[in-house]
N, C-alpha and C positions, 0 to 999 in steps of 0.2 A: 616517480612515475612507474607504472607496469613496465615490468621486461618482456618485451613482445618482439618479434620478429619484425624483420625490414622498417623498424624504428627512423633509418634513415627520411620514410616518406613522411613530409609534413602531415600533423593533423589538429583537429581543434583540440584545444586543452581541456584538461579534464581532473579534477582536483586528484589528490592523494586519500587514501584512505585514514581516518574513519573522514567522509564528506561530512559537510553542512548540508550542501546543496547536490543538485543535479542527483540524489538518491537512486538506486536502484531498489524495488522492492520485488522478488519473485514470488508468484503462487508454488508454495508444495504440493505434498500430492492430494489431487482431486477430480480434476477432468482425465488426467493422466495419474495411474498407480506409480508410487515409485519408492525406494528404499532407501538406506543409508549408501549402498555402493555404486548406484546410478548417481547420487547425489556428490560424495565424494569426488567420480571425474566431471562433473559438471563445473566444479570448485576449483579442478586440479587445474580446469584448463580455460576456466574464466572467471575465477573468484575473484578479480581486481574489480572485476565491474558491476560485482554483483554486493549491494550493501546490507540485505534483509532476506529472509525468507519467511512466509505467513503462509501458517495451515490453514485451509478453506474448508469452511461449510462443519469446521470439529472433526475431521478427517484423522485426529488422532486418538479421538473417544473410540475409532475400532482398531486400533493397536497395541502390542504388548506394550508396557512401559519402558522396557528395557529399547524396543525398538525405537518410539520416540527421545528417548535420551540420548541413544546413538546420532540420528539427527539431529540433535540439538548441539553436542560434543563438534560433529564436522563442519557445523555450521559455524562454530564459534570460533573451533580450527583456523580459519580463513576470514574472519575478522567481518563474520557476516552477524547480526543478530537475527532473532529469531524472535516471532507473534505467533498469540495462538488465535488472528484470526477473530471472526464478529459472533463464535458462539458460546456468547453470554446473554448474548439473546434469546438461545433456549433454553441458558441454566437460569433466569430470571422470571422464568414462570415459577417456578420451584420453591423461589424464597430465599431471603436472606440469608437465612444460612446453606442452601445451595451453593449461594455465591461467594462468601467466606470460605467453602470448602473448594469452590473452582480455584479462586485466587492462592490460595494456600498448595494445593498440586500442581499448579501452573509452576509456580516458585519452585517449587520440589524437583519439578521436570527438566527445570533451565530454561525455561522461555524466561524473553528478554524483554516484551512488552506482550502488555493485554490491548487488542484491541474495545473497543465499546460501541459496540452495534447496536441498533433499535430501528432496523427497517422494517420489520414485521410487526413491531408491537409500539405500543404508544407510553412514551417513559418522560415524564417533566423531568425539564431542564436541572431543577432541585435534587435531582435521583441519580441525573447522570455525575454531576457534582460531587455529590455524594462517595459515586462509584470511582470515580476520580482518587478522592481521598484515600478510599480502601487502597486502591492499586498502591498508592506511591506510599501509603505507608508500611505495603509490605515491600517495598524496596523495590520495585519493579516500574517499567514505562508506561504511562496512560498515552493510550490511541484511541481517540473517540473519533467514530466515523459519521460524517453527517451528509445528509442529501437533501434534495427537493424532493422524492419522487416515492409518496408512502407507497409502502411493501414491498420495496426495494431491497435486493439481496438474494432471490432465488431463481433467477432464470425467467422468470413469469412471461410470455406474454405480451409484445408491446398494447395489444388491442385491450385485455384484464388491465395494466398497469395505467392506461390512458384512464381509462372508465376512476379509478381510487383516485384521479389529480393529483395534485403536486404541491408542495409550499411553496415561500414567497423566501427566495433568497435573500431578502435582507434580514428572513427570519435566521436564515443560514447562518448569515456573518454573524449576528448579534448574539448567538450561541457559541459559536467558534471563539470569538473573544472570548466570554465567559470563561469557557473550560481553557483555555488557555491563561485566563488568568487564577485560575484553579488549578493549575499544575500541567494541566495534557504536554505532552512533549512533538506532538504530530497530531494533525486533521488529517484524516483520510476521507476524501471527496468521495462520494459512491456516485458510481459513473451513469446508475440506472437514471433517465431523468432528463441526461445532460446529455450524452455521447450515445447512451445504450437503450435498444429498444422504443425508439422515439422515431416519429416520421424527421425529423428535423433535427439536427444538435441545437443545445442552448450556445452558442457561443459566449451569449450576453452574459450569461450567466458566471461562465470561469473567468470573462473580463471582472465584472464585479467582484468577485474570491482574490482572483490577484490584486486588483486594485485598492482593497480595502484590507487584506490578512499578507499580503505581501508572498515573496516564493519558500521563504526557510520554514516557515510554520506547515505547510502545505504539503498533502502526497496526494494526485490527481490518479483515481483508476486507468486506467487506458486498456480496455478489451479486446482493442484490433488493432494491426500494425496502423491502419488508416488512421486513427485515435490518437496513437502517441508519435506518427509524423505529425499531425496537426501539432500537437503540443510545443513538441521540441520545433516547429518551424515557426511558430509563433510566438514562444517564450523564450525559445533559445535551451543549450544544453543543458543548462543547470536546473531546469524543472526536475521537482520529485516528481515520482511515476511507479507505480504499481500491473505489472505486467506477470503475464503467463511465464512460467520459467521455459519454454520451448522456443520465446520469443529474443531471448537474451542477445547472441548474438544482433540479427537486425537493430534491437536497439540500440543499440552498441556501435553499431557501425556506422547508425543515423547519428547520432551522438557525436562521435568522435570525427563525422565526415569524411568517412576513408567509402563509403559506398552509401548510395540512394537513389530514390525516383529519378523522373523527368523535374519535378517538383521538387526535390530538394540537393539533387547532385551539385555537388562545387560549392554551397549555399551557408554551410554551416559552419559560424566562426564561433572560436574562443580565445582572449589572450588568458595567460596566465595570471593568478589572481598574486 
């Protein structure tokens, strides 16, 4: 377990690293600028909790190379891996070998997984497959991210994203299997649809996802602390979870039940596995 201060006070259990479960995944930089040496103390003084970090939105398409290597070196430091995130969604307009040449620098870079985005564009199931293939046989992680909620991924809108509708989550699952029996190593849920920008959340929805793909396959987005209190009060600690890296602490703390709401104080158990 982490060597953390006042360890005397009980708290819920919480695996060793590398996890199966209960995942951490941080956003790098995107809403927030940030560097290799903001990131190092971020590491120094909560890398146990933190299991990933994914660039957002291709955030490293405007960096020197040296810079994102350096991030990629700290993050590995600390037993975190490292995605680059859902933008092969704009290197897939470009063409095949666009994308052969994405996956081939990604490698080059030290990223640890590709994610596989297609919320803006429309890509058969046969393609993503496909993409699959590529990744792992250049030695690398497939993370293919799936939703209900077409054009999901930029912020849009809830009132734009209502008007495009939504798939039919059993379209979800029946893809999620697929690439998962094609290799993907992580589903990454996009939260647009479900949690985000919706008059409503789907609940129905992430019961059907766990209910039928189970929690080790699975990394749920969660946008707002509101989001991934639901989660973890619903699922329990050991959900994957994809979060803002500013949010770490609180999740963390909801987590491990050393602090939280009205709604979840004293609430959160784990025995040891």
């Amino acid at each position: 377990m982490a060597d953390t201060t006042f360890s005397f006070v009980p708290r819920a259990a919480r695996p060793d690293k590398p996890r199966k479960t209960g995942l951490t995944e941080i956003r790098g930089p995107y809403y927030s600028a940030y560097g290799p040496r903001h990131l190092e103390d971020l590491l120094e003084t909560l890398g146990f909790w933190i299991d990933g970090l994914k660039f957002a939105g291709g955030s490293f398409a405007l960096m020197p190379p040296a810079a994102v290597k350096d991030i990629n070196r700290i993050a590995h430091d600390h037993d975190v891996y490292v995605s680059t995130g859902g933008w092969i969604e704009n290197v897939l307009r470009f063409g095949a070998d666009a994308v052969d040449r994405y996956i081939c620098e990604a490698k080059a870079l030290q990223f640890d997984v590709i994610e596989l985005s297609a919320g803006f564009v429309s890509l058969p199931t046969d393609a993503l497959l496909r993409l699959i293939e590529k990744v792992k046989a250049a030695g690398l992680k497939a993370k293919p991210e799936l939703g209900i909620q077409f054009g999901a991924g930029g912020a849009t809108a809830a009132e734009e994203l209502e008007s495009e509708g939504t798939k039919d989550v059993g379209w979800l699952i029946t893809q999620a299997r697929r690439t998962i029996d094609a290799g993907a190593d992580m589903i990454m849920i996009e939260s647009e649809g479900i949690t985000e920008n919706v008059r409503s959340w789907r609940t129905d929805v992430v019961a059907r996802i766990v209910d039928q793909l189970g929690l080790e396959k699975v990394m749920f987005e969660a946008a707002e602390p509101a989001v991934f209190e639901w989660y973890v009060k619903n699922y329990g600690n050991n959900i994957n979870l994809f979060i803002d890296h500013s949010q770490i602490v609180q999740l963390e703390a909801l987590r491990s039940g050393i602090w939280g709401t009205k709604s979840t104080w004293g609430r959160i158990q784990n025995l040891p596995g």
